[in-house]
C-alpha positions as CSV (number, residue, x, y, z in Angstrom):
1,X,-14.6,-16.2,10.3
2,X,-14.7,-12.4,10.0
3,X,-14.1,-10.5,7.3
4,X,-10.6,-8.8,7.9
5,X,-9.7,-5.2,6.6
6,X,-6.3,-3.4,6.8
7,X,-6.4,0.7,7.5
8,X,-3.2,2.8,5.9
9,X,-2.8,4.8,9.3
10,X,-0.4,7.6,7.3
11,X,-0.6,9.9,4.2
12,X,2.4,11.5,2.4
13,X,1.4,15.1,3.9
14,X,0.9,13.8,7.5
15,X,2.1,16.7,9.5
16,X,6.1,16.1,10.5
17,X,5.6,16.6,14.0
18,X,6.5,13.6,16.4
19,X,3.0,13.1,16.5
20,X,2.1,10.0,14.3
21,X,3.0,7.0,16.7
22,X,1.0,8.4,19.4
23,X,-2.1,9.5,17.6
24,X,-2.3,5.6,16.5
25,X,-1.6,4.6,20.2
26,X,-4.8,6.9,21.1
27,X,-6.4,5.5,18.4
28,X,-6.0,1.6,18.1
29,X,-8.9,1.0,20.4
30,X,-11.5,3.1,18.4
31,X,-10.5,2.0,14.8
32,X,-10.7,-1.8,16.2
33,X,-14.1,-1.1,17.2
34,X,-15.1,0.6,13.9
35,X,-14.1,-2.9,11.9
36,X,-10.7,-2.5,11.6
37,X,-8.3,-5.5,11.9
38,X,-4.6,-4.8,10.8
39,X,-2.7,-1.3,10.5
40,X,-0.4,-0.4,7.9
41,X,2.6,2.0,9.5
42,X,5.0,3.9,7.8
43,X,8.3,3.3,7.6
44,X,9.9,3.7,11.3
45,X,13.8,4.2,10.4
46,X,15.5,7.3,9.4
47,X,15.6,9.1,6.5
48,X,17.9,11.2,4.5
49,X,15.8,14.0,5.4
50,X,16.0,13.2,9.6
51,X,12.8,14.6,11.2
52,X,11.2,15.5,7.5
53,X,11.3,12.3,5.7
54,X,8.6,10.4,5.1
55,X,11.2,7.9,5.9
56,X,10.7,6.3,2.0
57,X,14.4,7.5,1.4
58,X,16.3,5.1,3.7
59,X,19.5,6.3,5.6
60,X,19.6,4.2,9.1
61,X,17.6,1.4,9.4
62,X,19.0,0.7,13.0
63,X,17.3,4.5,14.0
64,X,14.1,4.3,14.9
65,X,14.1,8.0,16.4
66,X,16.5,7.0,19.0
67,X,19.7,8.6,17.8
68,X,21.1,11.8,16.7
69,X,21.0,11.8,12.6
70,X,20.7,14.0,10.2
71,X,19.1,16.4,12.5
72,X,17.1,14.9,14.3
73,X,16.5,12.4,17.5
74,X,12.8,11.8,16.4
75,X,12.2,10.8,13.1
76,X,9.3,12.7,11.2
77,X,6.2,10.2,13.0
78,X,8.2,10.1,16.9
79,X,10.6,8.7,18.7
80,X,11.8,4.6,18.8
81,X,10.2,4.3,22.3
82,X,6.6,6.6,21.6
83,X,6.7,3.4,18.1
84,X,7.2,0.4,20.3
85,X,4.2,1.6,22.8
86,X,2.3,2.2,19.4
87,X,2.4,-1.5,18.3
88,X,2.3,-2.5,21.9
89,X,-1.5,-0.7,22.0
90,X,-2.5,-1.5,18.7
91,X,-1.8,-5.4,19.6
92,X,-3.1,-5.0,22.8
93,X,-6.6,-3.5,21.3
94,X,-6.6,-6.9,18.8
95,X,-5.6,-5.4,16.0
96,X,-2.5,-6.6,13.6
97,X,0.2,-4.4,12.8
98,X,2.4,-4.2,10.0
99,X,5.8,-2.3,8.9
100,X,6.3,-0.7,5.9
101,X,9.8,-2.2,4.5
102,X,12.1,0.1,2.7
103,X,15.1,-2.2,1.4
104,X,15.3,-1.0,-2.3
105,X,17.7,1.9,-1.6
106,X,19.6,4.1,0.9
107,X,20.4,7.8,0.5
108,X,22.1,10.5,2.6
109,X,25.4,8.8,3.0
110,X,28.2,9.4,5.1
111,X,31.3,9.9,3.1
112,X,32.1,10.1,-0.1
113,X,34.2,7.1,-2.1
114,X,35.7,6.9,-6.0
115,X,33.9,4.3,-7.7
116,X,34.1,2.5,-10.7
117,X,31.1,3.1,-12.8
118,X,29.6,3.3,-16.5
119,X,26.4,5.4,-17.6
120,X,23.7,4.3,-19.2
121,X,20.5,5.5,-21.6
122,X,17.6,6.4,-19.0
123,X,15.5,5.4,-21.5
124,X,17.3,2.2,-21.8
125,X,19.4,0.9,-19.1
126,X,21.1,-2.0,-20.9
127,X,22.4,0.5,-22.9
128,X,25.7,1.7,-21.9
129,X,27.4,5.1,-23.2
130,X,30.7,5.0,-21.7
131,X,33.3,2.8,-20.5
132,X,34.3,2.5,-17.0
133,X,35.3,5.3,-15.4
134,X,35.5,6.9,-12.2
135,X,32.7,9.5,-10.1
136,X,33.2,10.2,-6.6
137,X,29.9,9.0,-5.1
138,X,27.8,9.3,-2.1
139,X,28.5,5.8,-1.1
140,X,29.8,5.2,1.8
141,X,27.4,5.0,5.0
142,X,29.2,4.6,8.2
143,X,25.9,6.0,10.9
144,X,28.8,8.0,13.6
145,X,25.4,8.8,15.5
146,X,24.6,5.0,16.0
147,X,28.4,4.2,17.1
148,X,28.2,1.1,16.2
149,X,25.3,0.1,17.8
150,X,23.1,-2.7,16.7
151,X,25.4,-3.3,14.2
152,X,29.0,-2.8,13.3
153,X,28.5,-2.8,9.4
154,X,29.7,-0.2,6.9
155,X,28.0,0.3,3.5
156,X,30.3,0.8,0.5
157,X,30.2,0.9,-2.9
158,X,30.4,-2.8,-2.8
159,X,26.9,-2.8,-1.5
160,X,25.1,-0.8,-4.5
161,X,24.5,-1.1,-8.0
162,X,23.9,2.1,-9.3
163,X,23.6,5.8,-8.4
164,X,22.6,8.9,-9.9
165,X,24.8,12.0,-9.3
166,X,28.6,12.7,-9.7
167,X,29.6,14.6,-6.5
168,X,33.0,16.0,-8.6
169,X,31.1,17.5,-11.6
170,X,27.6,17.9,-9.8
171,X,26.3,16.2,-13.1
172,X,22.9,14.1,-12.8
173,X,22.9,11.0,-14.9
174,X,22.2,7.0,-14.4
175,X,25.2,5.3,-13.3
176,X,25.6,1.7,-13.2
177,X,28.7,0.7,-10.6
178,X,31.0,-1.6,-11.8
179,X,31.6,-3.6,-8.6
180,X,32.9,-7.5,-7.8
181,X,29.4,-8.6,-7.8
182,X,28.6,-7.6,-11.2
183,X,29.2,-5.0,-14.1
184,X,25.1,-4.8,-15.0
185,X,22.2,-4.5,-13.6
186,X,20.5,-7.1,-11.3
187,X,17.9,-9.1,-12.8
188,X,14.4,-7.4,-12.2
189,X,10.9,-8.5,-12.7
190,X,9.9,-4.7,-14.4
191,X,11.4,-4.6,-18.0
192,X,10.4,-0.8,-18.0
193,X,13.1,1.2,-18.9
194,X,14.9,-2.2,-20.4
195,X,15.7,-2.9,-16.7
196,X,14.1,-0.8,-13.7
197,X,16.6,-2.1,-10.8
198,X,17.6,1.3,-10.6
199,X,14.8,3.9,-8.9
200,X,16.7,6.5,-6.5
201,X,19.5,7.4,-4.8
202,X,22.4,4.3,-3.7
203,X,20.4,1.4,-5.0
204,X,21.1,-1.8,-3.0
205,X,23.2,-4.5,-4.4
206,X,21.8,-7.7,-3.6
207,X,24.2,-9.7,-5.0
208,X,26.2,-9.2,-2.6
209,X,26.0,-12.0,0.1
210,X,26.9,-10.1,3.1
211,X,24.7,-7.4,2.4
212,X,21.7,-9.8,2.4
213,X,23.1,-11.2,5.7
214,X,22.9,-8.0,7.1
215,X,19.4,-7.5,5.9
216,X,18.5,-10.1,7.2
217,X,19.9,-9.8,10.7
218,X,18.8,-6.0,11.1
219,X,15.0,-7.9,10.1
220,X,15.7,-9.9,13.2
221,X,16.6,-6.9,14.9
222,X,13.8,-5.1,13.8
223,X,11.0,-8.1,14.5
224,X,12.1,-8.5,18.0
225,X,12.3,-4.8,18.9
226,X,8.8,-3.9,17.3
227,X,7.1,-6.9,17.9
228,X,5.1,-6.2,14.6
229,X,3.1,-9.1,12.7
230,X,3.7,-8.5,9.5
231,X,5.8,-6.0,6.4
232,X,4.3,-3.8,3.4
233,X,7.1,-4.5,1.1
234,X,8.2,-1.2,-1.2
235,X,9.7,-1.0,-4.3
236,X,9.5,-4.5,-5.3
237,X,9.3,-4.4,-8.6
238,X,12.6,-2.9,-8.8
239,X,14.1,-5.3,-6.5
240,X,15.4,-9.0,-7.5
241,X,12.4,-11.2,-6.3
242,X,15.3,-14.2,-5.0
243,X,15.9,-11.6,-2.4
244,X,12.3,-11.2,-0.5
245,X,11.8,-15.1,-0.9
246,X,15.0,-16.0,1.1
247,X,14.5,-13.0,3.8
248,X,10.5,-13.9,4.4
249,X,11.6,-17.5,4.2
250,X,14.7,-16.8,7.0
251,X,12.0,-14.3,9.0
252,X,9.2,-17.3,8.9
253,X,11.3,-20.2,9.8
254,X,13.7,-18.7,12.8
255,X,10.8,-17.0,14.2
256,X,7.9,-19.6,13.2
257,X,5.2,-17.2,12.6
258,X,3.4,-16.1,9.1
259,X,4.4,-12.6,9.0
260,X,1.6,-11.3,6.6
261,X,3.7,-9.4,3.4
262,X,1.9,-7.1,0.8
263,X,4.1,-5.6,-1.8
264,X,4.2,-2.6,-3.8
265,X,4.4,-4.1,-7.3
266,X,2.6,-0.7,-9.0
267,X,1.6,-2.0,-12.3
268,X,-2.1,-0.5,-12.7
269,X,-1.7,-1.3,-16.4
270,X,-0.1,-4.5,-16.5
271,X,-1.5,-7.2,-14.7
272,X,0.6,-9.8,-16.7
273,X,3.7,-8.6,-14.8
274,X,1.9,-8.5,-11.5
275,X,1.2,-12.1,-11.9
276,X,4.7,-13.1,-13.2
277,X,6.1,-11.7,-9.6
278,X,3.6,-13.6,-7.7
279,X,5.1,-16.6,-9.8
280,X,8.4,-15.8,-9.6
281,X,7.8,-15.8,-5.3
282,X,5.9,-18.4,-4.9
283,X,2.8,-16.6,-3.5
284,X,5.1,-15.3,-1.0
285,X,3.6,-11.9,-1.0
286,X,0.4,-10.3,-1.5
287,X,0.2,-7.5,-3.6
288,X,-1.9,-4.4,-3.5
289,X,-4.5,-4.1,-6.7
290,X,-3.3,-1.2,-8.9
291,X,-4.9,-2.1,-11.7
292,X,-8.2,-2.0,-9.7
293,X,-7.8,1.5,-8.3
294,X,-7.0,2.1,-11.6
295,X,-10.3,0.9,-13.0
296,X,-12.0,3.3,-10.0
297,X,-9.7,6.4,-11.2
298,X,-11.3,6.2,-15.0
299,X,-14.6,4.7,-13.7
300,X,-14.9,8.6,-11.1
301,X,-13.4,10.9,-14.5
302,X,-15.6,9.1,-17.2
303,X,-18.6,9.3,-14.9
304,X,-21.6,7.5,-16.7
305,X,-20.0,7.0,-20.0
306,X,-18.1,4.4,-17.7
307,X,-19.2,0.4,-18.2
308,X,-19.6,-0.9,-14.9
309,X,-19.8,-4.2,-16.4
310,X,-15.9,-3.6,-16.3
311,X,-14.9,-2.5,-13.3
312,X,-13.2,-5.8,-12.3
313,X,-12.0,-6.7,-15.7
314,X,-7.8,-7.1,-15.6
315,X,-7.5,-6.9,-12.0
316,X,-5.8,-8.8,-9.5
317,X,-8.6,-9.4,-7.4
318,X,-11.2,-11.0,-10.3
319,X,-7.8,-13.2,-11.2
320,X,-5.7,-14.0,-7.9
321,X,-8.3,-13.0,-5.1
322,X,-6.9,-14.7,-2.2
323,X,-3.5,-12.4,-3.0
324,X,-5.3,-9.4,-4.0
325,X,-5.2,-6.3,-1.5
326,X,-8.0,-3.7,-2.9
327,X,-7.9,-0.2,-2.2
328,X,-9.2,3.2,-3.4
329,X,-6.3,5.2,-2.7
330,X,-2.7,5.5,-1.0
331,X,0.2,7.8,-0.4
332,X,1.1,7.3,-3.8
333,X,-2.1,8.3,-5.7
334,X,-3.4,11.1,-3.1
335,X,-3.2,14.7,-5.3
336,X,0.1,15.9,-6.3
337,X,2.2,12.8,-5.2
338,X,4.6,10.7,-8.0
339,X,1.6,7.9,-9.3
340,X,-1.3,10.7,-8.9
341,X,-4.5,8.9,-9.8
342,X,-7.1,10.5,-7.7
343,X,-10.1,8.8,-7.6
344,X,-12.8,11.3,-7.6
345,X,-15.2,12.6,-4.2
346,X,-18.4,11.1,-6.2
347,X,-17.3,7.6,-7.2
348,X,-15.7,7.3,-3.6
349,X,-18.2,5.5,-2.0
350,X,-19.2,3.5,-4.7
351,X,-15.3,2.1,-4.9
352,X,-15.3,1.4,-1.2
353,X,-18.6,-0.4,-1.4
354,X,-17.0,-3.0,-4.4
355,X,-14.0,-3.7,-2.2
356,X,-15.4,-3.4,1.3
357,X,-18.7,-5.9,0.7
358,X,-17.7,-8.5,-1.8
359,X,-16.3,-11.5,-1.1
360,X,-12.7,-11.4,-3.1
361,X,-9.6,-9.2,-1.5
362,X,-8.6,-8.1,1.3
363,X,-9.2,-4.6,1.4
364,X,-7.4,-1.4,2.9
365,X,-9.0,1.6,3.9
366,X,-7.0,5.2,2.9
367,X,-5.9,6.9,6.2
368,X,-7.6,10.6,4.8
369,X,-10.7,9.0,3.5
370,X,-11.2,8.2,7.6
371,X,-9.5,11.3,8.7
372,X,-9.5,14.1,5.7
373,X,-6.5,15.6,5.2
374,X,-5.7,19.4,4.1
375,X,-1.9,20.2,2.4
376,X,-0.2,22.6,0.1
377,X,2.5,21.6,-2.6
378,X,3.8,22.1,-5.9
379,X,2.0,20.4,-8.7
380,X,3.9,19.4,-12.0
381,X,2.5,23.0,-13.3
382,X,5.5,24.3,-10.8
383,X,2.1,25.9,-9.2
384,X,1.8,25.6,-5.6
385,X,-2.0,24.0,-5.0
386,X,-3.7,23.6,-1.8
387,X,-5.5,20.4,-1.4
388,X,-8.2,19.3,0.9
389,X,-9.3,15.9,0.5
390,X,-12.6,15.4,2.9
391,X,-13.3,12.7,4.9
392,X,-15.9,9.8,3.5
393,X,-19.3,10.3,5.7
394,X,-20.2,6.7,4.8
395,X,-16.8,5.1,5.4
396,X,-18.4,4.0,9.0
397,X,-21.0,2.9,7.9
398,X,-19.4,0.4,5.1
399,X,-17.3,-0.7,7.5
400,X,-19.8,-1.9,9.9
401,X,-21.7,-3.8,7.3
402,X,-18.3,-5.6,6.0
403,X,-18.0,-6.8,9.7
404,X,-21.5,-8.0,10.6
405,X,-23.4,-8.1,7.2
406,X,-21.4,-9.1,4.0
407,X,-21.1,-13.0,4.5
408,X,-22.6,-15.9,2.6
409,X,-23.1,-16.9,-1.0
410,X,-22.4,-13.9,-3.6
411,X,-25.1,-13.2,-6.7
412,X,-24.3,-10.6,-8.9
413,X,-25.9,-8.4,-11.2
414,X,-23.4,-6.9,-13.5
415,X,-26.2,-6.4,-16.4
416,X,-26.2,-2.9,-17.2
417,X,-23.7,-0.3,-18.1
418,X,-24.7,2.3,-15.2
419,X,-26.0,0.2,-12.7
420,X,-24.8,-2.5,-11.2
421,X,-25.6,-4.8,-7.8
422,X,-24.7,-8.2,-5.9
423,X,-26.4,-9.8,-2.9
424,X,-24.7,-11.7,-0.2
425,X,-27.1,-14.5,1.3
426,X,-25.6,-14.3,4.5
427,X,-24.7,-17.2,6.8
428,X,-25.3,-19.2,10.0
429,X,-22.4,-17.2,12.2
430,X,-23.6,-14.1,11.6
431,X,-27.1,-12.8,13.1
432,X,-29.0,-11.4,10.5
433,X,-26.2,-11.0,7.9
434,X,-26.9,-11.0,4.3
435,X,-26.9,-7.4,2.4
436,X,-27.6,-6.4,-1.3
437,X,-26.1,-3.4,-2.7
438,X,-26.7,-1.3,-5.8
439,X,-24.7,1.3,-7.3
440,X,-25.5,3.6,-9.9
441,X,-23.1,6.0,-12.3
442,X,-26.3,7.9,-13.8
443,X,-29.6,7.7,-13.0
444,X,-32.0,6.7,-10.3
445,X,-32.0,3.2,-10.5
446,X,-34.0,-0.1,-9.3
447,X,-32.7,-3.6,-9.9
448,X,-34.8,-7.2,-8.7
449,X,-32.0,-9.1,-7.0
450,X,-32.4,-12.2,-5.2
451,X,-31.0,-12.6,-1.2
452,X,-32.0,-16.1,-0.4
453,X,-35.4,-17.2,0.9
454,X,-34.4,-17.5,4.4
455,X,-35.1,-13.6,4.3
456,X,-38.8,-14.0,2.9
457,X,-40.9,-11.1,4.4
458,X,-38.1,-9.7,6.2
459,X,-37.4,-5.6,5.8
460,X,-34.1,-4.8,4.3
461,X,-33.1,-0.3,4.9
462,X,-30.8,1.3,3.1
463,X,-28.0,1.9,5.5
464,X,-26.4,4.6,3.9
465,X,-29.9,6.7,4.0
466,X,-29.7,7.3,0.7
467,X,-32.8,5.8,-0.2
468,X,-35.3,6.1,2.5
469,X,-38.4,4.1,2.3
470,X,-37.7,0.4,3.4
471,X,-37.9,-2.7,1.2
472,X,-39.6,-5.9,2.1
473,X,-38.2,-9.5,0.6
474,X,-40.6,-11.4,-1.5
475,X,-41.4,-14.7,-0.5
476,X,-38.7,-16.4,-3.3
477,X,-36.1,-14.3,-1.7
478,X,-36.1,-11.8,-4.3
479,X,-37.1,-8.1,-4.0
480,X,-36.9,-4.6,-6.1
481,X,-33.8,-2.7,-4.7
482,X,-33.3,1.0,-5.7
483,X,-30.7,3.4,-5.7
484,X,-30.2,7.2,-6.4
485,X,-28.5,8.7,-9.4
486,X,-24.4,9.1,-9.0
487,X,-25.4,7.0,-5.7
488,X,-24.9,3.5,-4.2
489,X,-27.0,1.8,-1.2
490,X,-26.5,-1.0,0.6
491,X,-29.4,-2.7,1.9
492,X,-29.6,-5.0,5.0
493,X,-31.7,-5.8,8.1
């Protein structure tokens, strides 16, 4: 088989034009080609914030830019119609597609209801410091620009269990509602905060059984209006895990079909946790490698006082690998968003190298690392800074040698605290596959690695053209690889 990689085709600070579902439309064809398999969109439905939301503040989850809500026809990335032509493209040029899936919460309601509720600590939300009383809330979602359509159902109080502003006194605080389905919080795998069910705005009560019904027939809607292949998951850690197996579980079996799921379980320092949701779902879900990027974010700021020798130590994809999605960045991550953790221009290439040509994960490729992106925002400073992030020069070229190079048996070389390498042997179904790669955090570097002695006396370049005189492999399959200071190369035929 191939080796598969996913592409993030957004950022947070893609422009909110209308423009998004078409510029993947044009492009499908020409990231297929380039090695991509499966897309990553953002979330289609409405927001709170109509054509402005990033669309990670749920209102309508029926809109997919076809009605007239809060604003806007269009949401921020086009219209339902310009979406479904999208997928249809992207499928039609081979590629998998898959929906981001934004269940945690809903904001932006309709009307405002009294509801029973009692605060709690933020710092602890076990910890109640009142008795019940009563807030008017933003509660109550009843879509008049859907009519009705799709669905008839009405979300109330009933259907959340916690929120975080008092519309009567305007006062801010963490409020857990005290509704028939329970007086606490749901059970949550995070223990952050004492529980972390609640994150933002109305947050969804899944104990309620006909809110999961609903769920579960707008996924059906969704599925069959989209036609996508598969869900990024968000928020899950602050979700109950119960409620993904039994919606995944009701998706798979009516429609019989895999439906490929990678959750956001953002844990860069806690891999235990991470593990304990996989656990707790059965290996349901993939999840994306936090505390990998992680590792790359301190690896590019401590430059060569780094160990290498650690870089996959405490990650997801040295423990779980075959649930393990590797990346370098995401919308999250990118400068001056909410889990900032920019891994640095240098150390770029090196980070795409480890995930795009070793065996373990499967990895996906930042949508401004392709592209570049260039945004202005406030910092936590209160400072407005503009930000250009530039586009990875190599990122091609990695990509092509993960598609027709990086296959076979896996040697590595993690010896040395600046430097280290791996070799892939190669393999029978690819035509002259097999690649070594080196990668250095301080000096100019050279490392004997051995390839397999099917590639005696064959020449082996360093695609990235870092290093430019060619090496030839000794007759036991070994040979002297080099790389430049602050540099990796990748050697092939």
């Amino acid at each position: 088989m191939d080796n598969y990689t996913m592409f993030q085709f957004f950022e947070w600070y893609y422009p909110a034009d209308g423009t998004l579902w078409k510029h993947f439309k044009n492009e499908a064809a020409r990231l297929k080609n380039m090695g991509i398999d499966s897309v990553w969109l953002p979330p289609a439905h409405k927001g709170m914030e109509g054509a402005a939301s990033s669309g990670y503040d749920s209102y309508d989850l029926f809109d997919l830019g076809e009605f007239d809500q809060k604003g806007s026809v269009r949401t921020k990335y086009g219209t339902k119609q310009e979406l479904i032509d999208a997928i249809a493209a992207g499928k039609e040029a081979g590629l998998q597609v898959y929906c981001d899936i934004v269940l945690n919460h809903m904001g932006g309601a309709d009307e405002k209801e009294t509801v029973p509720v009692k605060e709690v600590t933020p710092e602890n939300r076990n910890e109640f410091v009142s008795d019940t009383f009563e807030i008017e809330a933003y509660t109550k979602f009843t879509f008049p620009g859907r009519a009705g359509q799709y669905s008839q159902f009405v979300w109330d109080y009933q259907c959340f269990s916690g929120v975080d502003f008092n519309a009567s006194t305007e006062q801010n605080a963490i409020y857990s509602i005290q509704n028939q389905y329970g007086d606490g919080w749901q059970d949550v795998m995070d223990l952050e905060n004492g529980n972390y069910d609640y994150l933002m705005l109305s947050d969804i009560e899944f104990r309620n059984p006909h809110v999961r019904q609903e769920l579960k027939n707008w996924g059906e809607w969704f599925v069959e209006t989209v036609n996508c292949d598969g869900f990024r998951l968000d928020a899950i850690k602050h979700m109950d895990p119960a409620f993904f197996n039994e919606w995944l579980d009701h998706l798979r079996g009516k429609y019989q079909k895999e439906f490929y799921a990678v959750g956001k379980y953002w844990a860069p320092y806690d891999l235990g946790s991470m593990l304990a949701y996989i656990e707790a779902t059965d290996k349901r879900v993939s999840l994306f490698d936090a505390p990998l990027q992680a590792n790359f974010y301190r690896a590019s700021k401590e430059n060569e006082h780094y160990d290498l020798r650690t870089i996959l130590d405490d990650t997801l994809v040295q423990t779980m690998p075959e649930l393990a999605v590797t990346l370098v960045e995401n919308h999250d991550t990118q400068p001056l968003q909410s889990l900032e953790q920019t891994v640095e221009g240098w150390f770029r290439p090196m980070a795409y190298a480890i995930i795009l040509l070793r065996e373990a994960g499967y990895p996906c490729v930042f949508y401004s690392d392709l592209y570049g992106s260039k945004y202005k925002d406030k910092g936590n400073d209160e400072e407005e800074h503009e930000i250009t992030l530039e586009k990875l020069n190599v990122l091609e070229t990695l990509l092509h040698v993960r598609k027709k190079c990086a296959y076979g048996t896996q040697h590595d070389y993690f010896d040395d605290i600046n430097c280290i390498g791996w070799t892939r042997e190669g393999n029978d179904s690819h035509e002259n596959s097999g690649c070594a790669v080196l990668i250095s955090n301080h000096e100019n570097v050279s490392k004997t690695m051995f390839v397999g002695q099917q590639h005696a006396g064959k020449t082996f370049v360093d695609y990235l053209g870092f290093v430019t005189e060619p090496v030839i492999i000794g007759e036991d399959g070994t040979a002297e690889f080099r790389a430049n200071g602050r540099s990796v190369s990748v050697w092939a035929i």
